[in-house]
C-alpha positions as a printed Julia matrix, in Angstrom:
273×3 Matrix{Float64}:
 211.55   73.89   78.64
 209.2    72.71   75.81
 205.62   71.29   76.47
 204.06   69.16   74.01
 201.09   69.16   72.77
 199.73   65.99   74.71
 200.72   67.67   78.16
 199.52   70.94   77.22
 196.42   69.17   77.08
 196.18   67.49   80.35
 197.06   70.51   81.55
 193.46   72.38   79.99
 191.78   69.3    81.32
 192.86   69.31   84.61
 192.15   72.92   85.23
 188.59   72.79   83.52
 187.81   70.22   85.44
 188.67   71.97   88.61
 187.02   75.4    87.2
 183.86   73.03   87.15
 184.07   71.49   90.77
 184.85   75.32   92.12
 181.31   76.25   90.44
 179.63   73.63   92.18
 181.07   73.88   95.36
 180.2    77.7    95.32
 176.61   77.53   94.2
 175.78   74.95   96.57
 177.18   77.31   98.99
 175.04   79.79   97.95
 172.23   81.05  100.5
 169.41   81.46   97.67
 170.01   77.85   96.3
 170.59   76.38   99.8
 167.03   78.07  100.63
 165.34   76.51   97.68
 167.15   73.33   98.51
 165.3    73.06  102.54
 161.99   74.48  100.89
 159.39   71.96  101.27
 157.92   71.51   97.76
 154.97   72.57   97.3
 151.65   70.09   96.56
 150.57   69.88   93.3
 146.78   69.83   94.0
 144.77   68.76   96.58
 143.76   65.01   95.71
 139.78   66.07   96.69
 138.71   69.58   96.35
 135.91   71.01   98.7
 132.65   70.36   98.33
 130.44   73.39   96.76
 127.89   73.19   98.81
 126.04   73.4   102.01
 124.21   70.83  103.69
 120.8    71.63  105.2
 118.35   69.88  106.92
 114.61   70.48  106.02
 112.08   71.46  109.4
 108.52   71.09  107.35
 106.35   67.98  108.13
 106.42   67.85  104.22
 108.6    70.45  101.71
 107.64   71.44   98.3
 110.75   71.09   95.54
 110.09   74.18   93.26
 111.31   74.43   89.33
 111.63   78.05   90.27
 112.49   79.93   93.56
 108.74   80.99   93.68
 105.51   79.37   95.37
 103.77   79.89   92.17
 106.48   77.41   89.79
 106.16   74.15   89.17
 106.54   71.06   92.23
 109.23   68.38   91.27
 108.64   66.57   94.36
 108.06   66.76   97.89
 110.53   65.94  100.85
 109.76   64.75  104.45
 111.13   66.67  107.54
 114.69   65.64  108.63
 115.84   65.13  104.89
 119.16   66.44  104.46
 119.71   68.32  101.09
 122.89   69.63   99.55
 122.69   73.24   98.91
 124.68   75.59   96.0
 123.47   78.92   97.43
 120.52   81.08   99.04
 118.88   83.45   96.87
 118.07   87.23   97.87
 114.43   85.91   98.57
 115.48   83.5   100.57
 114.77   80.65   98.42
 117.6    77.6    98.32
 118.58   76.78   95.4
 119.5    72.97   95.04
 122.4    71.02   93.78
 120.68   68.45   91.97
 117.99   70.14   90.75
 115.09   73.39   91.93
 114.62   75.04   94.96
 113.3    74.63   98.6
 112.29   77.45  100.79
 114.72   78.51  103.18
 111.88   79.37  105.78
 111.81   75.37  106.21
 115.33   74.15  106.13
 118.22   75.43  108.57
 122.29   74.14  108.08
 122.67   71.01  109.29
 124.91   72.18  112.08
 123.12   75.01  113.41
 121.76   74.89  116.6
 118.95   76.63  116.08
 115.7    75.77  117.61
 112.7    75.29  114.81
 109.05   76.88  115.54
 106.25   74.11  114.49
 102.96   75.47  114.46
 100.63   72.33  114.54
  97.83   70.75  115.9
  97.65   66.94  114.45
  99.63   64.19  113.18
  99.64   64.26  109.35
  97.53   61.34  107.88
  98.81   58.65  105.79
  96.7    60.08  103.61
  97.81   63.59  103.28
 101.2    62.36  103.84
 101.44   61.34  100.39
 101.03   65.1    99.41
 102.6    68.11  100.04
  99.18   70.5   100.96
  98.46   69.14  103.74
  97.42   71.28  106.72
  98.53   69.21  109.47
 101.38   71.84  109.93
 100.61   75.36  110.17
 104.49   76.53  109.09
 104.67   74.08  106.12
 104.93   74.41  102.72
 101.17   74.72  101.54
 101.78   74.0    97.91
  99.03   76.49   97.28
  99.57   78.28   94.18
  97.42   81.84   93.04
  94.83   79.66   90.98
  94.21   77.24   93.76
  93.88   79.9    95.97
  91.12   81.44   93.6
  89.51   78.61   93.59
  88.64   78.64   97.18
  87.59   82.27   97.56
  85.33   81.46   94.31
  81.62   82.45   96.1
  83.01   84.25   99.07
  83.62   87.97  100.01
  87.21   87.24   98.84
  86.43   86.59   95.53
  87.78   88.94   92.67
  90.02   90.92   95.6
  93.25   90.36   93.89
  94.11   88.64   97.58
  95.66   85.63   96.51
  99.28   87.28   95.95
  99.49   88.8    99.9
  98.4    84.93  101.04
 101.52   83.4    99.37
 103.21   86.22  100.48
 103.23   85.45  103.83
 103.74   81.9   103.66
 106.81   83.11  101.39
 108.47   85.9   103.92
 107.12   84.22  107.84
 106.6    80.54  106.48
 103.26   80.33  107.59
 101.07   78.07  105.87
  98.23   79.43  103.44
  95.46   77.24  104.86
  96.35   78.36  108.18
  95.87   82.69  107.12
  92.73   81.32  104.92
  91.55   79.7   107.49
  91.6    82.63  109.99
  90.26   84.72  107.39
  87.52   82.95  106.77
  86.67   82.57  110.87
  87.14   86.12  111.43
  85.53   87.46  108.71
  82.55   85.7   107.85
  84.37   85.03  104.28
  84.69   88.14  103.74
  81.38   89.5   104.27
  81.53   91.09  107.71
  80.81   94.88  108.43
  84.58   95.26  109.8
  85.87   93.74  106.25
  84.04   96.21  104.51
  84.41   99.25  105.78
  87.79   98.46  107.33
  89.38   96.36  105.09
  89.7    94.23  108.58
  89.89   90.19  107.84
  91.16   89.1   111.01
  88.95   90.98  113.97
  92.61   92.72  114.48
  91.96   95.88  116.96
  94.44   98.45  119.34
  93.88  100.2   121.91
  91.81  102.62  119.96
  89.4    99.95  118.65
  89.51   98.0   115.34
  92.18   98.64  113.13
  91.23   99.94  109.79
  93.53   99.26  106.46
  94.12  100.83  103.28
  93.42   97.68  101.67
  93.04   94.33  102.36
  96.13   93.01  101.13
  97.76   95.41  103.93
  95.76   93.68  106.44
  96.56   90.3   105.03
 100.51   91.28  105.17
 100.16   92.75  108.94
  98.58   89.43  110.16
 101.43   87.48  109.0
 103.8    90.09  110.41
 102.52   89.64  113.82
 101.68   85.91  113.66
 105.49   85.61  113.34
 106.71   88.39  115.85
 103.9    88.62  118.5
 103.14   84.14  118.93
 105.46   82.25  117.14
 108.21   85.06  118.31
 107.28   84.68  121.48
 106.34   80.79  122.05
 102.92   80.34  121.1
 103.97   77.91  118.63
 100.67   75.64  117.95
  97.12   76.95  116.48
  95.69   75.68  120.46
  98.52   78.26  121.5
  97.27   80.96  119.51
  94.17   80.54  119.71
  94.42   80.97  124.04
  95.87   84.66  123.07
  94.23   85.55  119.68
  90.48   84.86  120.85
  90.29   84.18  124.64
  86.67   84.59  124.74
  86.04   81.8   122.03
  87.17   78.36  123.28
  86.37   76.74  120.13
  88.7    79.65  118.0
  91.17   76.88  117.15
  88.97   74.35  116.15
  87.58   76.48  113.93
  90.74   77.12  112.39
  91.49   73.42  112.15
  87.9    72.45  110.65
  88.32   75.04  108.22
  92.11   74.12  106.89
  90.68   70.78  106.88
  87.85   71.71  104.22
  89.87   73.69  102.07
  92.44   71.42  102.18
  90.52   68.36  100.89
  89.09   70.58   98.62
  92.25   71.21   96.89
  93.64   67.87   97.14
């Protein structure tokens, strides 16, 4: 029996053509393709990414905007309490830094979810007045904007003067958030401006005494860092969280203590202004 040419090439066709069908019927039989096959694809990219930052809510009356993540930098502006800023990251000193632009304290600004309950040392509505700037002393655990050379100026003529004291000041505003005119301002109560015997020969600036009389420091920027210290732990720690608080516990026997400490911040404050 002789095939031509013509059938011998239906023939080819025919079986290629089933050779072709058998290799898709068997790989779509096949577990790894049928796998692939129920796969969900995967998304390309997430139409929004995540936000890069945190929000935070500021707790100061008023809150100094820094250049730099230092009380001594530059102020870009001041924000009112309850301002909600977005925030990139939080610095090993504890400064914020900002998304838009410079830094906040983070003594004075918590995550706008926490729960967590905010200590306000004051004693008076702020003034329209000294609402407009950002030193005002109407709230003990704000912002002072005090910087070193301000500070100078008002120990200029007082026992503080030339001390080198200026640095501790800002330093406790910086690590307890309590306000520069406030530790002036006891300073200046307690220690005649620097001129009392206990300043002197103890280094003492705030009457501070134990059980075995008045404490005595190696320096005065010691005592000035130990008042802060237990300022924070010992009354705003512990609920004494306005200057008529403190004053009850710090100087029982002088009903006018906080006053004192008002009509002082007061002074300096207007002075600086």
């Amino acid at each position: 029996m002789r095939i031509s040419l013509q059938e011998f090439a239906r023939i080819g066709l025919y079986a290629g053509s089933f050779l072709v069908l058998f290799l898709i019927l068997f790989a779509l039989h096949s577990p790894s393709v049928s796998a692939a096959a129920a796969a969900p694809a995967a998304p390309a990219a997430e139409a929004q990414s995540s936000p890069a930052y945190t929000s935070y809510v500021t707790t100061a009356s008023y809150l100094n905007v820094r250049a730099a993540p230092n009380t001594r930098s530059k102020i870009l502006k001041v924000v009112k309490k309850g301002t909600v800023l977005s925030v990139t990251g939080k610095l090993d000193n504890g400064w914020l830094q900002l998304e838009s632009k410079g830094y906040v304290h983070g003594g004075y600004a918590i995550p706008k979810n926490s729960a967590q309950k905010v200590k306000a040392l004051s004693y008076s509505p702020v003034s329209k007045q000294s609402a407009a700037s950002s030193g005002s002393p109407g709230d003990a655990q704000t912002d002072s904007g005090l910087t070193v050379e301000a500070i100078e100026d008002l120990f200029d003529g007082t026992g503080f003067e030339n001390q080198g004291l200026e640095e501790a000041v800002l330093q406790v505003e910086d690590k307890y958030g309590i306000n520069a005119y406030f530790t002036i301002a006891v300073m200046r109560l307690e220690s005649g401006n620097g001129t009392s015997r206990l300043a002197k020969t103890r280094n003492n600036l705030f009457g501070l005494n134990s059980s075995n009389g008045y404490v005595k420091f190696a320096s005065k920027e010691a005592c000035i860092l130990r008042f802060g210290e237990l300022i924070s732990s010992n009354y705003l720690g512990k609920g004494y969280t306005t200057i008529d608080k403190i004053g009850k516990k710090y100087c029982p026997a002088n009903s006018k203590w906080a006053s004192l400490v008002k009509s002082y911040m007061k002074s300096d404050y207007r002075s600086t202004a």
